[in-house]
C-alpha positions as CSV (number, residue, x, y, z in Angstrom):
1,X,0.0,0.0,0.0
2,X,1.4,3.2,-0.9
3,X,1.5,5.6,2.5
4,X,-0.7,9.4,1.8
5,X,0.0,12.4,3.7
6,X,-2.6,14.3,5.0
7,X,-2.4,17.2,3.2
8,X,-2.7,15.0,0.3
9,X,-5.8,13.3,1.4
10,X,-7.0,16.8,2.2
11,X,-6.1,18.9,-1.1
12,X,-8.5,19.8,-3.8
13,X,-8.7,16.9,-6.1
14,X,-11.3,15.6,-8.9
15,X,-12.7,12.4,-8.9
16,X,-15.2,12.1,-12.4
17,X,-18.8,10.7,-12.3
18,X,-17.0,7.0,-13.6
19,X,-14.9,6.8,-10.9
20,X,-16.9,7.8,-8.2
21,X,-19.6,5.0,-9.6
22,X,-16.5,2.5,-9.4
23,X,-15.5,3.1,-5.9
24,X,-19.0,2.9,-4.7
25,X,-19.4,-0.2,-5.9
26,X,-16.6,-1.1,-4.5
27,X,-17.5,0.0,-1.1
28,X,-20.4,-1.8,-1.6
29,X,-19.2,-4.9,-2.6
30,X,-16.1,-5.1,-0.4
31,X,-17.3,-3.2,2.8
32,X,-21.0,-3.3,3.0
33,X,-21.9,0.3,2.7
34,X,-24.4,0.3,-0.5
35,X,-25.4,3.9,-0.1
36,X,-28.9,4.6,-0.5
37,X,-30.2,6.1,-3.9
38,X,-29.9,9.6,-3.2
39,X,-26.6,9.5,-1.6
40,X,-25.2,7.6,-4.2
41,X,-26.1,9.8,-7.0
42,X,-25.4,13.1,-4.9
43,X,-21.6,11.3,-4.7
44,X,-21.3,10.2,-7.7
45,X,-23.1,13.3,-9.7
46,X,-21.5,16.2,-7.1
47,X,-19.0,14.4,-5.4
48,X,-16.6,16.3,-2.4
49,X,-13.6,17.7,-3.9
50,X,-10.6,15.2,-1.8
51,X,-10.3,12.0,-1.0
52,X,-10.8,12.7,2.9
53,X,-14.1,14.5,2.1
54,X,-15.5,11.9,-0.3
55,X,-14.8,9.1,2.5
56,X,-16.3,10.9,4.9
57,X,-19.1,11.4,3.0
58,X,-19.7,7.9,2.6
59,X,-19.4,7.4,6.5
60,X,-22.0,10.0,7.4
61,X,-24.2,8.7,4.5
62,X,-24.1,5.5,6.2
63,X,-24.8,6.8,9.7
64,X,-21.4,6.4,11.1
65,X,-18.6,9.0,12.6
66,X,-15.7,8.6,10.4
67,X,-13.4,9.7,13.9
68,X,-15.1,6.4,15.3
69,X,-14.7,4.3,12.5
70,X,-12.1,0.7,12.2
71,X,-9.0,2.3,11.6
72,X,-8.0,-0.4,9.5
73,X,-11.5,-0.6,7.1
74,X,-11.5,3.5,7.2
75,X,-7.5,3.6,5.6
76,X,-8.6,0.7,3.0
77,X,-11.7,3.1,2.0
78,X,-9.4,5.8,1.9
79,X,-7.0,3.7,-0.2
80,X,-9.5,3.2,-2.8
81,X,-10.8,6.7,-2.7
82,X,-7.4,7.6,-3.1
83,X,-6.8,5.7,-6.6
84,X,-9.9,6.6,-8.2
85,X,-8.9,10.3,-7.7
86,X,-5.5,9.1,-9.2
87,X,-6.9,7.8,-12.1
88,X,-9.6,10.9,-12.7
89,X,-6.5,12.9,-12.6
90,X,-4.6,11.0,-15.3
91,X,-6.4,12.9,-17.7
92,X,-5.0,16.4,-16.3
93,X,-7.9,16.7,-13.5
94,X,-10.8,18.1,-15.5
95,X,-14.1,16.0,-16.5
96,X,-14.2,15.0,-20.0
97,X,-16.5,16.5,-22.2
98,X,-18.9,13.9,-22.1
99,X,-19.3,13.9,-18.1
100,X,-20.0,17.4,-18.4
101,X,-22.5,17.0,-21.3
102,X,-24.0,13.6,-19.0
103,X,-24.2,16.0,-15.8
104,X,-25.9,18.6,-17.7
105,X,-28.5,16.2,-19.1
106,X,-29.4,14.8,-15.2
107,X,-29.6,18.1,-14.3
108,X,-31.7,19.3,-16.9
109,X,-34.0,15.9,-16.0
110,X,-34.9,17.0,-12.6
């Protein structure tokens, strides 16, 4: 596992609408927290700008105190939090075209 600092887990990131779908699945999957609807799409659609936030997130959403949490469980979330903003920032940190044009659309839904 490759060791974060905490300003890194705590600096202004992006994490697109893909990846954010990925790791939640992957939360749910591997961890147990299947988010509800809402919560899933506010995180995925208007996601928290670091990886601390967007972890955090996911512990509130679930009704837990991310302070409080298995330290172990709460660094392997953070882990893969951590690598799908890595690989939203391989392409220079800003949403492809088409996430923009998909956000728009939902938005436009509503």
């Amino acid at each position: 596992m490759v060791m974060v600092s905490v300003s890194q887990i705590e600096e202004e990131g992006f994490i697109s609408s893909q990846e954010a779908e990925r790791v939640l699945g992957i939360f749910c999957v591997k961890y147990g927290f299947c988010l509800p609807s809402l919560w899933h799409a506010r995180l995925r659609d208007c996601p928290p700008h670091s990886i601390a936030k967007f972890t955090d997130t996911v512990f509130h959403a679930e009704g837990l105190d991310p302070r409080t949490a298995d330290r172990a469980m709460y660094k392997g979330m953070l882990e893969e939090v951590r690598l799908a903003f890595e690989r939203s920032n391989a392409t220079g940190g800003m949403p492809s075209n088409s996430a923009i044009t998909q956000r728009r659309s939902r938005t436009l839904r509503k």
